[in-house]
C-alpha positions as CSV (number, residue, x, y, z in Angstrom):
1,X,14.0,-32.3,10.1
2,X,14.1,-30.1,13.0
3,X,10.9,-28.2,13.9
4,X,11.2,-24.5,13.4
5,X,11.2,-22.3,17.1
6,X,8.7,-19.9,17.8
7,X,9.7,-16.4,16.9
8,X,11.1,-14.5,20.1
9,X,9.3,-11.0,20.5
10,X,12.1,-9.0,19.3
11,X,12.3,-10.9,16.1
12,X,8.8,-10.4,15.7
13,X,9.3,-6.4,16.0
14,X,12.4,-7.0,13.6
15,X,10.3,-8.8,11.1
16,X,7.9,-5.6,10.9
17,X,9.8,-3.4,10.3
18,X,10.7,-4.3,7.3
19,X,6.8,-3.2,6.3
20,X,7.8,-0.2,8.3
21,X,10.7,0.6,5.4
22,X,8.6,-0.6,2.6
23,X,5.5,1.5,3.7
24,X,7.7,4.3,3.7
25,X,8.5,3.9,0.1
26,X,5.2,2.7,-1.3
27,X,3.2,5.9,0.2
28,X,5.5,8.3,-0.7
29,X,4.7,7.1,-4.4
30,X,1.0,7.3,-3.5
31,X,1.1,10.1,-1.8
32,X,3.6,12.4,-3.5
33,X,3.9,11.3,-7.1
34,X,1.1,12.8,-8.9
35,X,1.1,15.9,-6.3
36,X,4.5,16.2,-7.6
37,X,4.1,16.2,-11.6
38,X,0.9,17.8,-11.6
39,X,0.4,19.8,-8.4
40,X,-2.9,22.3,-7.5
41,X,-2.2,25.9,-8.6
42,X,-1.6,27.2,-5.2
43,X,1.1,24.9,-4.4
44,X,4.0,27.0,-5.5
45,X,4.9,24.4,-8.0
46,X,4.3,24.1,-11.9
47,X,3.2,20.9,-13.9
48,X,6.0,18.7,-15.2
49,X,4.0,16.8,-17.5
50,X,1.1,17.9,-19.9
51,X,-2.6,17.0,-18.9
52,X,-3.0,15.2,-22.6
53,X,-6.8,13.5,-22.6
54,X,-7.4,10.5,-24.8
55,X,-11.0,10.0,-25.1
56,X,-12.1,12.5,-23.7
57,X,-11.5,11.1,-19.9
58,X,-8.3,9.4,-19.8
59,X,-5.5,11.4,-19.1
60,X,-1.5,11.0,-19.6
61,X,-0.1,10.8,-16.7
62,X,-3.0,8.3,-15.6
63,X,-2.2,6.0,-18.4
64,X,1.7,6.0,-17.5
65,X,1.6,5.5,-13.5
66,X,-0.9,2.4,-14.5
67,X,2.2,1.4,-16.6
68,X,4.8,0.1,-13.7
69,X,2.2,-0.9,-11.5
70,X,0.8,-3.4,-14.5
71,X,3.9,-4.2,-15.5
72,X,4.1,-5.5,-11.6
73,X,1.1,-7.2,-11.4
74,X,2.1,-9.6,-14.2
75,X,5.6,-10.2,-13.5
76,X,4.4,-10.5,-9.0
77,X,3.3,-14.3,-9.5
78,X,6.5,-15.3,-11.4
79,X,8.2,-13.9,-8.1
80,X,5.8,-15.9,-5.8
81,X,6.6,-19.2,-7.9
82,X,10.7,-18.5,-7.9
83,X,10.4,-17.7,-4.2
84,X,8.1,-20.7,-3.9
85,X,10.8,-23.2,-5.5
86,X,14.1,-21.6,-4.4
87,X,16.3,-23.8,-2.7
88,X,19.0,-21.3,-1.3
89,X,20.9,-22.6,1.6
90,X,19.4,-19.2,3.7
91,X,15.6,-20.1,3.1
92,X,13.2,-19.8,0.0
93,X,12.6,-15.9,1.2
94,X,15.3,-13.7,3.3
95,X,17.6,-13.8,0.2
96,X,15.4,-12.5,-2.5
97,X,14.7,-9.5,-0.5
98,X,18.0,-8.8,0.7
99,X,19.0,-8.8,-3.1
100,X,15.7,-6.1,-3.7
101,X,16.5,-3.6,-1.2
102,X,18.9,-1.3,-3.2
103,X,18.1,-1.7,-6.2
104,X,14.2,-0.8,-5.1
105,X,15.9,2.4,-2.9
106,X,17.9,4.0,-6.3
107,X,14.4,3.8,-8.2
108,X,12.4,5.0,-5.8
109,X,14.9,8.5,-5.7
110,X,15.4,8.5,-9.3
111,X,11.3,8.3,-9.9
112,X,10.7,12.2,-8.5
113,X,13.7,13.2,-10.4
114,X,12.8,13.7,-13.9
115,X,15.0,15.2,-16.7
116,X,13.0,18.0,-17.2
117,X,12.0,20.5,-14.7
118,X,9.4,22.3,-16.7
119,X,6.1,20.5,-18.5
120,X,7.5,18.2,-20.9
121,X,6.4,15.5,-22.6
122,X,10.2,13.4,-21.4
123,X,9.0,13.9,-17.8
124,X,6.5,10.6,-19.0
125,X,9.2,8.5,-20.6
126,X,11.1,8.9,-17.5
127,X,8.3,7.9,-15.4
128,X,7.0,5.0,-17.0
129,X,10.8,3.4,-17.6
130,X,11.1,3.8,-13.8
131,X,8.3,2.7,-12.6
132,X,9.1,-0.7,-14.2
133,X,12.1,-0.9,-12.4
134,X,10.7,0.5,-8.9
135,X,8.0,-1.7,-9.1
136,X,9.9,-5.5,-9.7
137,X,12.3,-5.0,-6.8
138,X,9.7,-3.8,-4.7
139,X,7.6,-7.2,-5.9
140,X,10.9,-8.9,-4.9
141,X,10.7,-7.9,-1.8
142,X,7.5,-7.7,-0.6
143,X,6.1,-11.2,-2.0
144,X,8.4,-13.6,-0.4
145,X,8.4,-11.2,2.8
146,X,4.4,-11.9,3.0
147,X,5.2,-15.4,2.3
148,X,6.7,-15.1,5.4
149,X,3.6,-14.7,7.5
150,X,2.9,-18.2,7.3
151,X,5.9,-20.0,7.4
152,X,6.9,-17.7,10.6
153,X,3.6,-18.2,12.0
154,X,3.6,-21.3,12.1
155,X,2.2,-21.7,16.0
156,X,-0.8,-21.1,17.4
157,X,-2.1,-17.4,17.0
158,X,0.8,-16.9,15.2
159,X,-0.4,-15.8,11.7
160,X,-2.1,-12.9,14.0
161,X,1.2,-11.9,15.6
162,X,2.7,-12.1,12.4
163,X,-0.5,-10.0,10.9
164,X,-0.4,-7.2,13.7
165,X,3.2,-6.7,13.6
166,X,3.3,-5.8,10.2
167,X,-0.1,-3.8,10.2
168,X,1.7,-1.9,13.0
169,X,4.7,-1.4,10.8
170,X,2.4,-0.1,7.6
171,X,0.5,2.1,9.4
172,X,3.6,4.0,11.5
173,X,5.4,4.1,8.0
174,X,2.2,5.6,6.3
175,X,2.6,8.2,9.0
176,X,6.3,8.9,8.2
177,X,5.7,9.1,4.5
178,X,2.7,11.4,4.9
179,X,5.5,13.8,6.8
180,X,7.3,14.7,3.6
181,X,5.6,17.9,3.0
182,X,6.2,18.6,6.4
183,X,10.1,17.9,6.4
184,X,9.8,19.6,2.7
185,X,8.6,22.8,4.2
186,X,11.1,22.9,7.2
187,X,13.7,22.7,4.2
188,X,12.4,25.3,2.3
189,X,11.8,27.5,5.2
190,X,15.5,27.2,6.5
191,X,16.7,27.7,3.2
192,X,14.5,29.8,1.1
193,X,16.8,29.7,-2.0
194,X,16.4,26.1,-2.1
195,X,12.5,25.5,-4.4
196,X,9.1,24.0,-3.2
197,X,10.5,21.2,-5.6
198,X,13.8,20.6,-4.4
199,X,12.3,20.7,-1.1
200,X,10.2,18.0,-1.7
201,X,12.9,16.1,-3.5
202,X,15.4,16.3,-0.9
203,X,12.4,15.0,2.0
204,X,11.6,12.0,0.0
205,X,15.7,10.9,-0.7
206,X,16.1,11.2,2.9
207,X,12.9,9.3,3.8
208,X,13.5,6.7,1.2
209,X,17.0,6.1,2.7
210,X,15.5,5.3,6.1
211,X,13.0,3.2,4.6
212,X,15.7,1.1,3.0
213,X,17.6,0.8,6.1
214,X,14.8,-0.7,8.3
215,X,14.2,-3.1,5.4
216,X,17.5,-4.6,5.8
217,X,16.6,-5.6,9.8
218,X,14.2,-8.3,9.0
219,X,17.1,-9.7,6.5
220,X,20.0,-9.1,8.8
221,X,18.2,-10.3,12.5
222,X,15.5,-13.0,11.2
223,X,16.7,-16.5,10.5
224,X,14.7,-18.0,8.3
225,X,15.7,-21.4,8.8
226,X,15.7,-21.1,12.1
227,X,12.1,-19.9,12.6
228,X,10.2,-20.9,9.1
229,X,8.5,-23.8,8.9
230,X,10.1,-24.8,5.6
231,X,8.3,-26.5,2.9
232,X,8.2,-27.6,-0.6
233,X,6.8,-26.5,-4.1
234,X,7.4,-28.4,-7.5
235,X,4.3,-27.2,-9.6
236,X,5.4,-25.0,-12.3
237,X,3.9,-21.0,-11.9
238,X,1.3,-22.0,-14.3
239,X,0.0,-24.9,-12.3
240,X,-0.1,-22.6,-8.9
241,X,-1.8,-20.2,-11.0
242,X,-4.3,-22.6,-12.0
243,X,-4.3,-23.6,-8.3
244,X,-4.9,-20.2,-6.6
245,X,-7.4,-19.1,-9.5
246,X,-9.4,-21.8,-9.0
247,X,-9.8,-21.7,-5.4
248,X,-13.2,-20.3,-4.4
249,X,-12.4,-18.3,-1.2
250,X,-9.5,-16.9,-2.7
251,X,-11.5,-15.2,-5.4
252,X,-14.0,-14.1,-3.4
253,X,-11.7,-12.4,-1.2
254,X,-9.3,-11.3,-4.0
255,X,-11.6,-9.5,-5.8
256,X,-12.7,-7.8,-2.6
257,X,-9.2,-7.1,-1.9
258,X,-9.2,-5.0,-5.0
259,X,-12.3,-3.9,-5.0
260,X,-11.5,-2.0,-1.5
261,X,-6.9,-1.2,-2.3
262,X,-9.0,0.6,-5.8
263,X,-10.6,3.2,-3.1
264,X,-7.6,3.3,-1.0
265,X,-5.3,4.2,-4.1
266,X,-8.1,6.9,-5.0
267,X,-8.2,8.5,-1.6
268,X,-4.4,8.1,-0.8
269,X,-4.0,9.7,-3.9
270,X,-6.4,12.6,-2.9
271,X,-5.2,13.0,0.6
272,X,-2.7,16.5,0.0
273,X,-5.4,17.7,-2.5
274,X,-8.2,17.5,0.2
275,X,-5.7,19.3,2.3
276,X,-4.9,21.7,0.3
277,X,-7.7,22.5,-2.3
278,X,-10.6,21.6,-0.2
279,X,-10.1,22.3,3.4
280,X,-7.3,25.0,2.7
281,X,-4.6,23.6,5.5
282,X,-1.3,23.7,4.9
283,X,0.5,20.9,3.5
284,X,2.0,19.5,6.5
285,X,-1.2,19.3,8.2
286,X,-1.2,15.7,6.7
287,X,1.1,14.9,9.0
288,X,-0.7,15.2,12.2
289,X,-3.9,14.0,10.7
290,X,-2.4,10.9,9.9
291,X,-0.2,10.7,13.0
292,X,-3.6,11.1,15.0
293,X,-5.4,8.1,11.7
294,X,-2.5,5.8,13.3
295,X,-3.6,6.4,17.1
296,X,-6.6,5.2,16.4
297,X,-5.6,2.5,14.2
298,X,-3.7,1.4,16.5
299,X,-6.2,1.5,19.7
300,X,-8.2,-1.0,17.6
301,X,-5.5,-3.5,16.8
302,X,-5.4,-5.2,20.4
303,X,-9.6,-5.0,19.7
304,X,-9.3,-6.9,16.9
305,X,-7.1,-9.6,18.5
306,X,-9.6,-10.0,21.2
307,X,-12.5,-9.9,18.7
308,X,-10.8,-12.6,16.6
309,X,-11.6,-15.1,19.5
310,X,-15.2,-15.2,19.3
311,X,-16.3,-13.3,16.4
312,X,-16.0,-14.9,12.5
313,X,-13.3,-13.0,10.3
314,X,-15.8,-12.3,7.8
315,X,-18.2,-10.9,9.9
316,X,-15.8,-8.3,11.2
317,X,-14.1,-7.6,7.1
318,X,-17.9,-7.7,5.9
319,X,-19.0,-4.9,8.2
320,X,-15.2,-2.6,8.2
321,X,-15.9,-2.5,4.0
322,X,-19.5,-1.0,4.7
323,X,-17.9,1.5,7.3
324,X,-14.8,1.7,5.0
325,X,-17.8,3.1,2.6
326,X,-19.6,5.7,4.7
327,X,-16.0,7.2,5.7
328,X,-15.5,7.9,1.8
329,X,-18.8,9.2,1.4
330,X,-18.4,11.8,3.7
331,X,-15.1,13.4,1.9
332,X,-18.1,14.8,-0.6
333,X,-18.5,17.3,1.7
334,X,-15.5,18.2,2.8
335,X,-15.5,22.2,3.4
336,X,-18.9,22.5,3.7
337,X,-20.0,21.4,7.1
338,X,-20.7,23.7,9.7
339,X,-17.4,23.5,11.6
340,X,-14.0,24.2,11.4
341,X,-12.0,22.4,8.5
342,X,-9.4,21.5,11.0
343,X,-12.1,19.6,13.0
344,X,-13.3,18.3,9.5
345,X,-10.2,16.7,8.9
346,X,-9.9,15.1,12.4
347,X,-13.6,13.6,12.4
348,X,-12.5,12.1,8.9
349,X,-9.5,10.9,10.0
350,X,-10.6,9.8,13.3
351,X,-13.9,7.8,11.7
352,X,-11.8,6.5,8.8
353,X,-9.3,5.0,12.0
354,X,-11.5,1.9,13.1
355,X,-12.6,0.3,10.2
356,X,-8.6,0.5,9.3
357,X,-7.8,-1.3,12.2
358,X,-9.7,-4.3,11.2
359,X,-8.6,-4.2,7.5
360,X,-5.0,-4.1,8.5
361,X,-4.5,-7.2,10.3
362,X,-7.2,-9.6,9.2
363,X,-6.9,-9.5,5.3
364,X,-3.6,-11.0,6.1
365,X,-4.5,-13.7,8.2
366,X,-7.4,-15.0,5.8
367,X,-4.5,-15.4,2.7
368,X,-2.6,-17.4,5.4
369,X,-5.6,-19.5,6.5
370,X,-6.1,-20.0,2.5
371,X,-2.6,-21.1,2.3
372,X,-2.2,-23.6,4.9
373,X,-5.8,-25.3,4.2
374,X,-4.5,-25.3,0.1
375,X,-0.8,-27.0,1.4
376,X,-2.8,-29.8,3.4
377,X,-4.8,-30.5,0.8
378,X,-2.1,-30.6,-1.8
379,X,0.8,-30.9,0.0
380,X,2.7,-28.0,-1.9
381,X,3.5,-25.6,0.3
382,X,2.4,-22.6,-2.1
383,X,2.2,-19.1,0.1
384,X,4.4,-17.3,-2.0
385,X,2.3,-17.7,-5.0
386,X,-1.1,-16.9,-3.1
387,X,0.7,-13.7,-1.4
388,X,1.5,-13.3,-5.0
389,X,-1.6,-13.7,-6.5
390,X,-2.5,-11.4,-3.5
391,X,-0.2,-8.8,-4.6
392,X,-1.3,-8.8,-8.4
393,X,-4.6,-8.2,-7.5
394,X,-3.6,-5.5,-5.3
395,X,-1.8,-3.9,-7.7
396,X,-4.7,-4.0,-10.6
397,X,-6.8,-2.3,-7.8
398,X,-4.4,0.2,-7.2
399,X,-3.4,0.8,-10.6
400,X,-7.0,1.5,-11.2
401,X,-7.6,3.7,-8.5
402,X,-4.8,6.0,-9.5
403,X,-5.3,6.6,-12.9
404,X,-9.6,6.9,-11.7
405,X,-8.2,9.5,-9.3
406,X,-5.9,11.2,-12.2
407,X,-9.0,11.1,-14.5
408,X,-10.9,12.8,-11.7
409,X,-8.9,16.1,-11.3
410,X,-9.8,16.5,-14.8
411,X,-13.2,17.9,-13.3
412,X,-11.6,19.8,-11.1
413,X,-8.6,19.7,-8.8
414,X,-8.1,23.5,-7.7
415,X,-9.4,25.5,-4.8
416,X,-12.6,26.5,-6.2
417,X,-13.1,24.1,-8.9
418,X,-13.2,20.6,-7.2
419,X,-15.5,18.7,-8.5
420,X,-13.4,15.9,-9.3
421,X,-11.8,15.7,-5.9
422,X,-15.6,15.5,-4.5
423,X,-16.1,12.6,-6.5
424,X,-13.0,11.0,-5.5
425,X,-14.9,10.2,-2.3
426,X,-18.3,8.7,-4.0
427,X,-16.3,6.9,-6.2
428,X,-13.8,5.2,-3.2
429,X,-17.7,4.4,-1.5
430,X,-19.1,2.4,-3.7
431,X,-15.6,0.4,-4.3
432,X,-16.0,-0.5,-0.3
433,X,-19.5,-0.9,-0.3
434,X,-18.9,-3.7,-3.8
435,X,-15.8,-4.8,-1.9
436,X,-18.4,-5.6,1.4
437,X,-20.9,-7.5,-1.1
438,X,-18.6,-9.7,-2.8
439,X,-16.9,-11.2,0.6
440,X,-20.1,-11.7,1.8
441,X,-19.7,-14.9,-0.6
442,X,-16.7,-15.8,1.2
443,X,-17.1,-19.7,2.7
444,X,-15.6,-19.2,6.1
């Protein structure tokens, strides 16, 4: 069998953006959904769904986001093991996602278009149906495309290119999501007939689209097997199961990995309420804070490269969850410090920066690490299913974090009344500070 080439540069900036288009999609979820169907009062928009409480803490539209992204979870490591075992003449990977792309694109439109444009109790139907659907292409996509990171990286330093380029692509597509309000309110200012709503609506079909278009470049200009070191899996989905579960790193750092995507989910969640409600910025103020988040991301990814070299992985995850931590701590106080909120908002985004550009690259390269030393061992080459397995915890984290976050605005969501969105932030600090404990158990 011939041995796979190393990935050129430009295939390597092709491969991430297809995070790039993905990101895109993902954050406009987080960011925009339940701003959407249940917005503050001084957003020029009514509720679309009812704020129905079951036990007194959990409310409705918690319960149904959880829905898709549960539904995910469970279905993400039967993807990992079909990926893992297909034997398609184009690779185990490239042709699962180019399947996903539209299918993932017409449910991602369709989920911020409910039947009803008034508070109904449909609006939830609609939403938990297509979530399911949203969230099993996007699964199809994004696990074999992780998979990748390993079997494309298969030279020296190469899981850290592999890592870097699509950190770079998250973060830059977080930054384009976070610009729907911004686009929404050039809309409705051009065109004040058209609503808030349909403002918003028509921003996230048109950023959607582009995010499906750069997810077709890493299909279209990557040749799998041309690049991939190829391998083989037989064990059932069961047996890999059995396989990842029971391997003790990948616990540890699983349920870290949850652990700290719970806080992210709660605070991405947050993000247009803190604007809004707390700090009392305009919407599209998000967009230069997190344009400004991705500068310094970004400044520390070459950092981390370097650091990689002489410094252990844990150490550097161990210590970006416990500054993960103090950054969420200090959204408490948000509005209250002596200063402007404008410079409130940069500090937070500015501090919250670093730790993020360790905690985009490395989580990465330790599932690939896992992988590789699992493949020698066994000689199944398994990194869909770990990606997978990956994913599903992922998603539990995130599931949880957004219906913890939808639970908070219960206690206060509105300018004035935001209790709930203050303890967003001490809720998304001890996550990272449990998330910090836990891998310090990791075996390196």
């Amino acid at each position: 069998m011939q041995h796979p080439q190393k990935l050129p540069f430009v295939k390597l900036v092709a491969y991430g953006m297809g995070t790039f288009g993905w990101s895109i999609s993902i954050n406009i979820v987080s960011v925009m959904l339940l701003y959407l169907y249940l917005p503050p009062n001084n957003s020029g928009m009514t509720n679309l769904v009812p704020q129905l409480v079951f036990f007194g803490v959990f409310n409705i539209i918690a319960l149904v986001t959880a829905s898709g992204r549960l539904f995910d979870a469970v279905v993400d490591p039967f993807i990992a093991g079909w990926s893992d075992r297909s034997q398609h003449r184009k690779g185990r990977r490239i042709p699962l996602m180019a399947f996903a792309v539209l299918p993932m694109l017409l449910f991602a439109i369709l989920m911020f278009y409910p039947p009803f444009y008034t508070e109904s109790k449909a609006n939830l139907l609609w939403l938990g149906v297509i979530q399911v659907g949203y969230y099993f292409f996007f699964g199809l996509y994004v696990i074999p495309y992780n998979a990748l990171i390993s079997e494309l990286g298969h030279y020296p330093k190469g899981t850290m290119h592999m890592s870097t380029a699509q950190s770079v692509g998250f973060i830059i597509g977080v930054v384009v999501s976070s610009s729907a309000p911004a686009i929404a309110n050039l809309i409705h200012d051009s065109m004040p007939a058209i609503t808030a709503l349909k403002s918003n609506q028509y921003a996230i079909i048109g950023l959607n689209i582009f995010g499906a278009l750069s997810m077709f470049i890493p299909v279209i200009f990557v040749d799998e097997k041309k690049y991939a070191k190829s391998g083989i899996a037989t064990e059932s989905v069961i047996e890999s199961l059995k396989t990842a579960l029971g391997n003790h790193n990948f616990r540890v750092f699983a349920f870290a990995d949850a652990a700290y995507f719970m806080s992210i989910a709660i605070i991405t969640s947050g993000l247009l309420y803190y604007v809004k409600a707390m700090l009392f910025l305009p919407e599209a103020t998000g967009t230069l804070l997190m344009g400004l988040m991705v500068i310094i991301t970004l400044a520390f990814y070459p950092i981390v490269n370097i650091l990689e070299k002489s410094t252990s992985k844990k150490k550097m995850m161990v210590v970006a969850f416990f500054a993960m931590a103090f950054v969420f701590l200090s959204i408490f106080w948000l509005g209250h410090y002596p200063f402007s909120p404008m410079l409130q908002a940069v500090l937070l985004m500015v501090i919250f920066g670093i730790p993020d550009g360790f905690l985009g690259i490395l989580p990465n390269t330790v599932v690939a690490d896992i992988a590789e030393a699992d493949a020698k061992a066994t000689g199944q080459n398994k990194e869909g299913m770990y990606f997978g397995m990956r994913a599903l915890f992922q998603k539990f984290g995130q599931t949880m974090g957004i219906m913890v976050f939808a639970m908070l605005t219960l206690y206060g969501k509105d300018p004035g009344h935001d209790d709930g969105l203050r303890m967003s932030g001490i809720v998304g600090a001890v996550l990272c500070f449990v998330a910090g404990l836990v891998y310090t158990r990791y075996k390196e």
